[in-house]
Residue, then its C-alpha position, 0 to 999 in steps of 0.5 A: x358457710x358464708x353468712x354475709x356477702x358484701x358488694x358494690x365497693x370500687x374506685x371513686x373520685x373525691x365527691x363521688x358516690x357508691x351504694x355498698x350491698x351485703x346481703x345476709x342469711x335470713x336467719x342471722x338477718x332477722x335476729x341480729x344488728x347490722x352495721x357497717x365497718x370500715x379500717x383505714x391502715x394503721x387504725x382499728x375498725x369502726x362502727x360507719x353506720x347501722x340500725x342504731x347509730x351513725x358514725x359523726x365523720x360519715x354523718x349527713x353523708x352516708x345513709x344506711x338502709x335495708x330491704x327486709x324483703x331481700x335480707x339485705x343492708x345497704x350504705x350509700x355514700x355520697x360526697x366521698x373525701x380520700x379519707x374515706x377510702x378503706x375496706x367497709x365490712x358488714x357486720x351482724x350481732x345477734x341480739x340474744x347471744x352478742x354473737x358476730x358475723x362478718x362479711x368478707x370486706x369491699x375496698x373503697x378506694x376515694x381519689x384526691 
């Protein structure tokens, strides 16, 4: 059963900007964290930006947002550089247990 469906990611010039979408299950949606991830090749997955923090590389260029209406988060991305390009995934942690879902990952790919 797939909890987490992300959208939106694509190829872009450096400068540019794309919305990434994941919508959840209404369950996991009201009772967990979300956030964005995002892994670069040969490196491990970071946290990019969420309900509760943002990421200093992405910061003042990435903005998270979700519509509770829709069960679903959103990241702007603006003023995007090369070395943002990598495969974002959504996340979601429930509050009570910790547990993690995942979405299946979007690839950015940002041209020089």
């Amino acid at each position: 059963q797939v909890q987490l469906v992300e959208s939106g990611g694509g190829l872009v010039q450096a400068g540019g900007s794309l919305r990434l979408s994941c919508v959840a299950s209404a369950r996991i949606f009201s009772d967990s964290a979300m956030a964005w991830y995002r892994q670069t090749p040969g490196k491990r997955r970071e946290m990019i930006a969420g309900n509760l923090a943002t990421a200093n590389s992405v910061r003042g260029r990435f903005i998270f947002s979700s519509d509770n209406a829709k069960n679903t988060i959103y990241l702007q991305m603006n003023s995007l550089k090369p070395e943002d390009t990598g495969v974002y995934y959504c996340n979601a942690r429930e509050v009570g247990s910790g547990r993690e879902y995942w979405g299946q990952g979007t690839q950015v790919t940002v041209s020089s």
